[in-house]
C-alpha positions as CSV (number, residue, x, y, z in Angstrom):
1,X,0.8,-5.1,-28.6
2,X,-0.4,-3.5,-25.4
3,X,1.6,-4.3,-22.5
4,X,-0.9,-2.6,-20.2
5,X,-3.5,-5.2,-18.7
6,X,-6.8,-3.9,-18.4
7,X,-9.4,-5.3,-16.1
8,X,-13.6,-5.1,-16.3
9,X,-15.9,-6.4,-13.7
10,X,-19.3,-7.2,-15.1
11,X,-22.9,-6.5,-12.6
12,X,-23.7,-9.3,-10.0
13,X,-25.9,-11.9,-12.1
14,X,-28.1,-14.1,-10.3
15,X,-28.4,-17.7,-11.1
16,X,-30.4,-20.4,-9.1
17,X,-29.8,-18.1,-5.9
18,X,-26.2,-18.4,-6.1
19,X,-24.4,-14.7,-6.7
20,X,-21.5,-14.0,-9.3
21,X,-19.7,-11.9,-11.3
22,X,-17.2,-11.8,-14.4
23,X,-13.9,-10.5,-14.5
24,X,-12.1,-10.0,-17.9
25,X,-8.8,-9.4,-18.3
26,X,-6.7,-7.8,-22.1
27,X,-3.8,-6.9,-23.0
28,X,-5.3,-6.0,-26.3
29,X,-4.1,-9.2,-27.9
30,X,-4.7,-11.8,-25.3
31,X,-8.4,-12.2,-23.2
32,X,-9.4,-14.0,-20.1
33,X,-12.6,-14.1,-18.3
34,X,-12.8,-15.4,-14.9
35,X,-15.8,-15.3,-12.3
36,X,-16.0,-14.6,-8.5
37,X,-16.6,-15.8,-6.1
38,X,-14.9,-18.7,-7.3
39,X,-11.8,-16.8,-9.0
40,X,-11.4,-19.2,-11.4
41,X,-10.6,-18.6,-15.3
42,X,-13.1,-19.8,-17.4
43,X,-12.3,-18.5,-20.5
44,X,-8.6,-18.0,-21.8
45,X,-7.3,-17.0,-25.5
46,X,-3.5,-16.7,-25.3
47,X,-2.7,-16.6,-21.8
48,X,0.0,-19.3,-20.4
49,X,-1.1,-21.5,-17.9
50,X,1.2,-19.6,-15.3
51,X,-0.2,-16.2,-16.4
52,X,-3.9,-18.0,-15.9
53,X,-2.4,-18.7,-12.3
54,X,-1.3,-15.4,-11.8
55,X,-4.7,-14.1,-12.9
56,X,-7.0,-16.2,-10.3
57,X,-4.2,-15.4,-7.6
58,X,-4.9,-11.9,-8.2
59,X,-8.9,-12.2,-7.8
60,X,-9.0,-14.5,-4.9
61,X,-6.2,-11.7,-3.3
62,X,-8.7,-8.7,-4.4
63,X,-12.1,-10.5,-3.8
64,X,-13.5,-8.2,-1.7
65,X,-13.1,-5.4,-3.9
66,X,-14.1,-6.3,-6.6
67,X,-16.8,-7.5,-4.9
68,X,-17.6,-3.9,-4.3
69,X,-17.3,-3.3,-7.8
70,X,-19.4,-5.7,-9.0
71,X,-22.2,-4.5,-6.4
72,X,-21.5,-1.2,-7.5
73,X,-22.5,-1.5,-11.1
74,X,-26.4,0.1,-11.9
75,X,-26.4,-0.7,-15.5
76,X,-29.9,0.9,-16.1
77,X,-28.4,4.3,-14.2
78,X,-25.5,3.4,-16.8
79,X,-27.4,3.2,-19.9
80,X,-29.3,5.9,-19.1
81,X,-26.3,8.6,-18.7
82,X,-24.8,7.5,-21.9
């Protein structure tokens, strides 16, 4: 097992005129996705319900960065470098 927690921010989607974004967490064992603006885990494979807490804490205490990460994401300028 991992003990490292790695984060991902997915691209700003656009649904019915409201803005979001995803935001996975791993530990290479254990996944979580959560979306913002609402910082709330929607998706949870072997977290505990305190680590789940800890994890939407942590977006609604970083929300205006990764914001900016999520706003910062050109996935055509991305799939075009690769």
């Amino acid at each position: 097992m991992d003990d490292e927690l790695k984060m991902s921010v997915s691209p700003v989607c656009t649904k019915n005129g409201d803005k979001y974004a995803f935001v996975s967490f791993t530990d290479g064992v254990r996944t979580a996705e959560g979306r913002i603006p609402d910082c709330i885990i929607t998706k949870n494979e072997g977290f505990d319900e305190d680590e789940v807490s800890q994890l939407e804490n942590y977006m609604s205490r970083e929300l205006p960065q990764l914001k900016k990460m999520a706003a910062g994401i050109n996935v055509m300028k991305n799939f075009l470098d690769d």
